[in-house]
C-alpha positions in Angstrom: -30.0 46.8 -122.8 -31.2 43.2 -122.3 -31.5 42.8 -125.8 -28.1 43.4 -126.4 -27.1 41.3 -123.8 -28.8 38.5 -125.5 -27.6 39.7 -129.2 -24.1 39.8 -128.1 -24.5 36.2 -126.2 -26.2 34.9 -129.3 -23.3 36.1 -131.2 -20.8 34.7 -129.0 -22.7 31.3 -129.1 -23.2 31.2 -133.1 -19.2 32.2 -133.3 -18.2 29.4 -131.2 -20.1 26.8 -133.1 -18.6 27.6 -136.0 -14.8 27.6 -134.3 -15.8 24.2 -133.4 -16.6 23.0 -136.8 -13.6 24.6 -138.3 -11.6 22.2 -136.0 -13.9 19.5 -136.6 -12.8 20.2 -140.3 -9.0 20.2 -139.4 -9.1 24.1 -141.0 -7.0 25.3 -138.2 -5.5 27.9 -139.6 -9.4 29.4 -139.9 -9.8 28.4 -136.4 -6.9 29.7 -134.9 -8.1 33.4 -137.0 -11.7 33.2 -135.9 -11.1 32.4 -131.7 -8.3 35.3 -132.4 -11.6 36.9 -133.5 -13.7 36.0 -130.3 -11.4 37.2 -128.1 -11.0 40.2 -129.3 -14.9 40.9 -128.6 -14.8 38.5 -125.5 -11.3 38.8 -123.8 -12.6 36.6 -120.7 -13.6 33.6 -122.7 -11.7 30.8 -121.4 -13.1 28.5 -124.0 -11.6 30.3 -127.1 -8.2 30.6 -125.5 -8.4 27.0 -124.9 -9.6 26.1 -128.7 -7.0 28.5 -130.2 -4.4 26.8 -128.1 -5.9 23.1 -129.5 -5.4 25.2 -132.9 -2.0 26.6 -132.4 -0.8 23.1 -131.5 -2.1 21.0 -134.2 -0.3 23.8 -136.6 3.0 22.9 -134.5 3.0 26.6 -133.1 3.6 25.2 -129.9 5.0 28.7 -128.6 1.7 30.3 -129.5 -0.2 27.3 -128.1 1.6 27.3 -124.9 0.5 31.4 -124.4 -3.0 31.1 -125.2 -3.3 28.2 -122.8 -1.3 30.6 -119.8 -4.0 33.2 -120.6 -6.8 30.8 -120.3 -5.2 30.0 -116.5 -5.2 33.7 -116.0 -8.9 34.1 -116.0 -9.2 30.7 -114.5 -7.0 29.5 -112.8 -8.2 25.7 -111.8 -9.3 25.0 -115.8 -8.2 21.4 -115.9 -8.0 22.0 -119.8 -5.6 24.5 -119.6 -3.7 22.9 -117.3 -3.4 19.7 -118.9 -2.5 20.9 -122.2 0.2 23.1 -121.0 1.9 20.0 -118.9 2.0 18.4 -122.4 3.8 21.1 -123.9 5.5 21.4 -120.9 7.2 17.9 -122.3 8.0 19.1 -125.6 10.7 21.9 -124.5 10.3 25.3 -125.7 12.6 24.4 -129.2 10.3 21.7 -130.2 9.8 20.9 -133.9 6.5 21.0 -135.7 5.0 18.0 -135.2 4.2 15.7 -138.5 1.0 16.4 -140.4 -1.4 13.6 -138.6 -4.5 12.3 -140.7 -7.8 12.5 -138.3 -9.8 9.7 -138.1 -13.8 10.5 -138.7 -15.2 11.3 -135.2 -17.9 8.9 -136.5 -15.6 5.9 -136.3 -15.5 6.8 -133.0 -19.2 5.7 -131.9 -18.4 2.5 -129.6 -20.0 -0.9 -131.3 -20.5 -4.2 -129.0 -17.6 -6.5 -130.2 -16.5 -3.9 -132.8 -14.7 -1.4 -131.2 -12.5 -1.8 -128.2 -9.4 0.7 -126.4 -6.4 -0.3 -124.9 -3.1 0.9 -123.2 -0.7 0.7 -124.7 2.7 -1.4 -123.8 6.1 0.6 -123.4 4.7 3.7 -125.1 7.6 5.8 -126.4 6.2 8.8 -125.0 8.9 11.5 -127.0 7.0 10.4 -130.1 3.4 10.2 -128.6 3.5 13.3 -127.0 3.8 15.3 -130.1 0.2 13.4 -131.3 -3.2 14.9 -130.3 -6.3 12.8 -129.9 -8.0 11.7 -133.0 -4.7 11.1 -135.0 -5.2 8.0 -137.0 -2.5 5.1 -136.4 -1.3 2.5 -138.2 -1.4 -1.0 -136.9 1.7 -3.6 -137.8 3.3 -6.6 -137.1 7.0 -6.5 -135.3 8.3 -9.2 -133.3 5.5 -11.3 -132.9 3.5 -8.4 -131.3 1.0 -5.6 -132.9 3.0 -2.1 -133.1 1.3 1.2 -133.3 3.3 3.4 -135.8 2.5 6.9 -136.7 1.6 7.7 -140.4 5.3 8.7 -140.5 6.7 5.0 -139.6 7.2 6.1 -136.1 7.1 3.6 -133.5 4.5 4.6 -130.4 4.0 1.2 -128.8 2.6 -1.9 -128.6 -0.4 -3.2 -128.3 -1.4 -5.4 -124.9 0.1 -9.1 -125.6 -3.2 -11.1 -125.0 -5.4 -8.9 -127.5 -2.3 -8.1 -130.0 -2.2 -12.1 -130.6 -6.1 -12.5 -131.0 -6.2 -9.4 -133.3 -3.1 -11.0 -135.4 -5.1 -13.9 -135.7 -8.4 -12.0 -136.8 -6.2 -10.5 -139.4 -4.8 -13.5 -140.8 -8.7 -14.7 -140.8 -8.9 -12.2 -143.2 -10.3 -8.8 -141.0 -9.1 -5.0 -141.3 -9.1 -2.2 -138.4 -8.3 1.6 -138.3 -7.2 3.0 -135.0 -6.2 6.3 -133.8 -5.0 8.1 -130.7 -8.0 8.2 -128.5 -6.2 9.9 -125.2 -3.0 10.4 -123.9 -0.6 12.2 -120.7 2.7 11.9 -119.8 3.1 8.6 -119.2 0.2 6.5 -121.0 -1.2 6.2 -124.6 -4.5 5.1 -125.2 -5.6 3.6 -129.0 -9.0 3.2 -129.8 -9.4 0.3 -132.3 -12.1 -0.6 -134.9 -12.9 -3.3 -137.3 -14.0 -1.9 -140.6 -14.4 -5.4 -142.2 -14.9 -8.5 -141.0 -13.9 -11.6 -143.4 -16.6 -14.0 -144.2 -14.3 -16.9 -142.2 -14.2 -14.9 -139.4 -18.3 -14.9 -138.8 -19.7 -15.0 -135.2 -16.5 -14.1 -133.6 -15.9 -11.1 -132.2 -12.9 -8.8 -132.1 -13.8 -7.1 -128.8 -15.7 -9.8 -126.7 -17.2 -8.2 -123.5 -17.6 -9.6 -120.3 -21.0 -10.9 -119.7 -20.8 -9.6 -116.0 -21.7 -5.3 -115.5 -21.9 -5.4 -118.9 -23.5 -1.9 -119.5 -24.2 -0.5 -123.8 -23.0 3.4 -124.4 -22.6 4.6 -127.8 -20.5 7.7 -127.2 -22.6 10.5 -128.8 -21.2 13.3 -126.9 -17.6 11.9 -128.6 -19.7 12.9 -132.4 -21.0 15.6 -131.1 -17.8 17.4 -129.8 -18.9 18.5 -126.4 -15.7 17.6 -123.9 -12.8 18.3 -125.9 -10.0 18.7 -123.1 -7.6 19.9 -126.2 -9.8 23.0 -126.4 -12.1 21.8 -129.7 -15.4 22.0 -127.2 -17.4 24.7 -125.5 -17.9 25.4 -121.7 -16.1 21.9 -120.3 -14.2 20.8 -117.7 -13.8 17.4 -116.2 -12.7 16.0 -119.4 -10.0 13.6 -121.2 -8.4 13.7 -124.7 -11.3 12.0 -126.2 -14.4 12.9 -124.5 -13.7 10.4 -121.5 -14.5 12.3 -117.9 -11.3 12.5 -115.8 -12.8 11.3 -113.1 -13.5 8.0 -115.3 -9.9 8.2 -116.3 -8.3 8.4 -113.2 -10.6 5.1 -112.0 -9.6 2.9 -115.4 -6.6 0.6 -114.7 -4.3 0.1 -117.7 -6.5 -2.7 -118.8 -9.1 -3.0 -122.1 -12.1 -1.7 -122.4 -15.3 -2.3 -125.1 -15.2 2.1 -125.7 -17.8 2.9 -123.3 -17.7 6.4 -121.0 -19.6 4.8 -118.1 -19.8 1.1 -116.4 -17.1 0.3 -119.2 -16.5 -3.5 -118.9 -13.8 -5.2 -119.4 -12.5 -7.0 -122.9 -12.7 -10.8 -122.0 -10.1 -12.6 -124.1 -10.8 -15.9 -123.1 -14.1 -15.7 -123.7 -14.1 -18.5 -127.2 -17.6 -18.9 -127.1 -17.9 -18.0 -130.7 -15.3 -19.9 -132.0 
């Protein structure tokens, strides 16, 4: 009997890991199939409703998405993941279209990087575009009136970055330097971007895109984001307390809408006067 027990748990766990990798894959339709699959052997498993309504919404079945996330609430009915995704959806009315096909950006871009990577609020997010994105969608980054926009892969405009690091990253891109961002969390009413430079121009040497503050300045590389494990869209496995983008909602809740260098703990703030390397 215990044996079983342990067999089926095994199962369950081996199953799960490979739901997880399908997303990690963007293969949702295979993910959405194999949760459906887990839940018929596991009916009470919160954490496959929760993945197959992270699936359901990336394939724009918001209906179905909505349904498996009421189900997860059914067997428990404080899951903040549940909750938090169906308040999204809850935005998107119930004859919402597909949302555009979004390109992922590596969850290994991800890993923070002292003066590398940095993520801000955005300004005057138009939240009827964001709140059809997910976190992880890649962004583009463009110039419009004299400020850095954040556009969607379809041209959409989602907001703008923070005036005092949109100028200095302007004038690192002049210099000559490149970055990738992509949707790293949002809600209802904010959108954060996480931002990397992927190449830094040989004039631009010593001079960093992301200065931190000398003071509570505290490194974190965020493994747990490459690894997968708090995925409040429903990617991860046996989580709660958790943001878009592997960030703790306790964290998020405590983060004004300024910069921060990437990090889940002790994040300090992004000093932009800091010139010492110029």
């Amino acid at each position: 009997m215990v044996s079983q027990a342990e067999d089926r748990t095994r199962a369950k766990r081996q199953q799960s890991e490979i739901a997880i990798q399908l997303a990690l894959q963007g293969k949702w339709e295979d993910a959405a199939r194999l949760n459906k699959q887990i839940i018929g052997l596991f009916p009470t498993d919160v954490d496959a409703y929760n993945r197959l309504g992270k699936a359901m919404t990336e394939l724009g079945r918001y209906s179905d998405a909505r349904k498996a996330y009421e189900s997860a609430l059914g067997i428990d009915s404080v899951n903040s993941i549940a909750r938090k995704n169906l308040s999204r959806l809850a935005g998107l009315g119930k004859k919402a279209e597909p949302r555009p096909a979004a390109q992922k950006l590596s969850p290994q871009m991800f890993i923070e990087e002292t003066g590398k990577t940095g993520i801000t609020s955005l300004s005057n997010p138009d939240m009827k575009v964001a709140i059809r994105m997910t976190a992880g969608d890649q962004v583009q980054l463009s110039r419009k009136n004299g400020t850095l926009a954040v556009q969607g892969v379809d041209g959409s405009h989602i907001g703008d970055i923070e005036p005092r690091l949109s100028q200095r990253l302007m004038k690192l891109m002049d210099g000559g330097n490149e970055y990738v961002a992509a949707i790293s969390s949002l809600d209802d009413k904010n959108v954060r971007v996480f931002i990397r430079e992927t190449f830094q121009d040989a004039s631009q040497t010593g001079k960093l895109s992301f200065p931190p503050m000398a003071s509570d300045f505290r490194p974190y590389v965020k493994d747990r984001l490459v690894r997968y494990e708090a995925d409040d869209d429903g990617v991860a496995e046996e989580t709660d307390e958790v943001d878009d983008w592997r960030e703790d909602e306790e964290e998020d809740s405590r983060e004004d809408s300024g910069l921060t260098d990437g990090r889940r703990s002790g994040m300090p703030n992004i000093d932009l006067d800091d010139e010492n390397e110029e």
